[in-house]
MARFIVO-403947 format. One record per residue (C-alpha): residue in one letter; x, y, z. Coordinates in steps of 0.001 Angstrom, whole numbers, plus 500000, padded with zeros to 6 digits. Layout:
N
AXYZ;...
# end
This chain:
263
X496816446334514963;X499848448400514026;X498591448520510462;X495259450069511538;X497207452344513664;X499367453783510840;X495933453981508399;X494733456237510780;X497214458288511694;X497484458585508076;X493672459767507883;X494391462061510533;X497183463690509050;X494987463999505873;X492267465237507559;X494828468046509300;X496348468889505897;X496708472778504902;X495404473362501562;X498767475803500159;X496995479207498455;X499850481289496807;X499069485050496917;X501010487626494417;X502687490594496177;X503468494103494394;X507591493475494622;X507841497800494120;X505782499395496180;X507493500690499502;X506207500978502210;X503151498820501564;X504496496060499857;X508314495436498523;X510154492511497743;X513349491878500488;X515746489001499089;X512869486139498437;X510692487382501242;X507566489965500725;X507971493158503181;X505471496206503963;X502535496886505442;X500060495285502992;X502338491760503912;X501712491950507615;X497934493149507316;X497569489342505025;X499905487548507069;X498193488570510173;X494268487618508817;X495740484582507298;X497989483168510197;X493672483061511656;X492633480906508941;X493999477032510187;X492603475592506711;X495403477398504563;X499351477535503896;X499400481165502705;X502590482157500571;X503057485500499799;X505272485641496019;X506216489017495151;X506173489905491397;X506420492835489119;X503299494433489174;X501987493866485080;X503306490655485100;X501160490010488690;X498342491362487068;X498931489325483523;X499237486046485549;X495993486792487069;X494126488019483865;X495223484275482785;X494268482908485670;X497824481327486259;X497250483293489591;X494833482827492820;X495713486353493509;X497088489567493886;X497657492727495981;X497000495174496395;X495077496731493869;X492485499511493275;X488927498623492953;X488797499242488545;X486041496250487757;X485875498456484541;X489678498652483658;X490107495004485174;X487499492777484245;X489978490059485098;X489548490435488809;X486634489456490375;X485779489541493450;X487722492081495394;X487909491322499415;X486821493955501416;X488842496880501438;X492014496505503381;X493662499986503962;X493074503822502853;X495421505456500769;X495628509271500262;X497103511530498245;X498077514504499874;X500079518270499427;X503197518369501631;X505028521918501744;X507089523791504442;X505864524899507612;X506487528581506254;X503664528138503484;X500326529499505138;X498529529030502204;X498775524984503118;X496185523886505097;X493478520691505157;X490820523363503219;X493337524621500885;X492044525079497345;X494435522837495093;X496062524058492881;X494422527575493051;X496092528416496761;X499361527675495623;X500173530107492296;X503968531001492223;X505000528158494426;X506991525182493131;X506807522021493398;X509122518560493875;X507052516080491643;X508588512219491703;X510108511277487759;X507584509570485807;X504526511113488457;X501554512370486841;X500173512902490864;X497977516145490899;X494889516171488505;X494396517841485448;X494098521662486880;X497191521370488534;X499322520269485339;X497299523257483810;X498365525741486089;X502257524044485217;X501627524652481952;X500593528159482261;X503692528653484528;X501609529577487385;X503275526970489269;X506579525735489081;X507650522171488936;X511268520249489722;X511198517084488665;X512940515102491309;X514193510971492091;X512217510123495496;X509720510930498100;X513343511060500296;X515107514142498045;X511588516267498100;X511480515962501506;X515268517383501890;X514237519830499800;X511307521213501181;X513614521256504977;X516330522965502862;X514202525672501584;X514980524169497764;X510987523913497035;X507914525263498893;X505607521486498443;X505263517864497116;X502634516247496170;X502519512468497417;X500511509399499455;X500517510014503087;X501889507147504239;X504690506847502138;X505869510498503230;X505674509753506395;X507429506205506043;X510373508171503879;X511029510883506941;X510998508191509752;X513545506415507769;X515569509478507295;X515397510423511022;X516151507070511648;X519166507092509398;X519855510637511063;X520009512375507970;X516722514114509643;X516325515314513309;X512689514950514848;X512565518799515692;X512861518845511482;X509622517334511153;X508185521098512497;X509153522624508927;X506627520652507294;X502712520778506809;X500531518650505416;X497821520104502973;X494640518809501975;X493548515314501094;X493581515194496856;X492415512056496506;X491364508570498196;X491790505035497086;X491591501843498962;X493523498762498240;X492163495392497915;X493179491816497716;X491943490996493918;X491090487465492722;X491361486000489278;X487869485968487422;X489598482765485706;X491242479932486667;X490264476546488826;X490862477119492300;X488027474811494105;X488905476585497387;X488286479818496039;X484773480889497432;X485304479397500900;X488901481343501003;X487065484493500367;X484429484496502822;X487038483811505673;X489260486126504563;X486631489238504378;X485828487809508257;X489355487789509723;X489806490978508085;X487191492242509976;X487988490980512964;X491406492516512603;X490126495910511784;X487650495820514930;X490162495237517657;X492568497393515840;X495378495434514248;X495398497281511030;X496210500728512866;X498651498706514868;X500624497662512000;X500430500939510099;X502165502717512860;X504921500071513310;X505961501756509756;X505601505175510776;X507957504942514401;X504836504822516441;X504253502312519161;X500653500601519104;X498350501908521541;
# end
């Protein structure tokens, strides 16, 4: 009787068993996804954690890796996969399918309150001749007309460390705008005012411009590899997501980044 009893607890526990899925994690990308001691931090993180912690089949680990060697691992297919990537089937082939999209991403013109020129139906770069501009080292952010306009010295660029010194600057008076992604402006001054080296009534000396650009990012799987969970994975994961997005949650957890309580 006691053997029976320990053959099926054993079935039980087999039956109960997680299947583990290991998920690569941009290890650069503040505020959406950065790499804190061994853990994976940022907004991306908590989005996955929260659709995963839905899906009782799986033992989600989030890895964080340098992004090209991420992406290598999944061209391979040594990798389930990755986020959180554009949508580029063409530049990409190696990741197929994409989930659905997770969260919008847009790159916007940031300048000082005293610039009227900067506002959501501002013509970029036309509206903003003789003005100069804090551009991150290494950024090509901007589009081809406004590296023009550099070029013919229309505009003026300062070529600067971090989201965190433009910022400074554009308070200071330093430079009139930046050009960056929303979020991660806004993520850089609540840290700042956090860290007091901002006050809130600061925030009044900025604007933001119009919208340059939109991308979405995505969790991407490997096209290769054998991963016999991989279909039924996918189709839960695009549902929780859903179901995440509909009462909210992905709002929710973009705010926690940005000092806002959750309505």
């Amino acid at each position: 009787m006691r053997v029976w009893c320990c053959l099926l607890l054993g079935l039980c526990m087999m039956a109960h068993a997680k299947t583990r899925v290991e998920i690569l994690a941009d290890a650069a990308y503040p505020p959406y996804s950065w790499q804190e001691g061994e853990e994976v931090r940022g907004i991306y993180a908590d989005i996955i954690r929260e659709v995963t912690a839905a899906m009782s089949d799986y033992e989600v680990v989030l890895k964080p890796m340098p992004w090209r060697r991420g992406l290598s691992l999944v061209e391979r297919g040594s990798a389930f996969a990755i986020f959180p990537p554009y949508y580029l089937p063409d530049a990409r082939p190696y990741i197929w399918p994409y989930s659905q999209p997770i969260l919008d991403e847009e790159l916007v013109v940031m300048c000082g309150a005293s610039v009227a020129a900067n506002t959501p139906q501002a013509r970029f770069p036309d509206d903003y001749s003789g003005l100069r501009f804090g551009i991150n080292a290494g950024f090509t952010v901007g589009g081809d007309l406004f590296w023009q306009a550099v070029k013919e010295k229309q505009i003026d660029v300062e070529e600067v460390k971090s989201n965190r010194e433009n910022l400074l600057k554009i308070v200071r008076g330093r430079i009139d705008c930046t050009v960056n992604d929303r979020i991660s402006l806004l993520y850089e001054l609540f840290k700042m005012i956090q860290g007091s080296q901002l006050a809130v009534t600061d925030m009044s000396l900025l604007k933001q411009g119009p919208v340059l650009s939109k991308e979405q990012g995505f969790l991407g799987y490997s096209r290769k590899g054998e991963f016999p969970y991989k279909q039924a994975f996918i189709e839960q994961f695009d549902k929780e997501l859903y179901l995440l997005k509909k009462r909210d949650g992905v709002r929710s957890i973009v705010e926690r980044y940005l000092g806002k309580s959750p309505r």
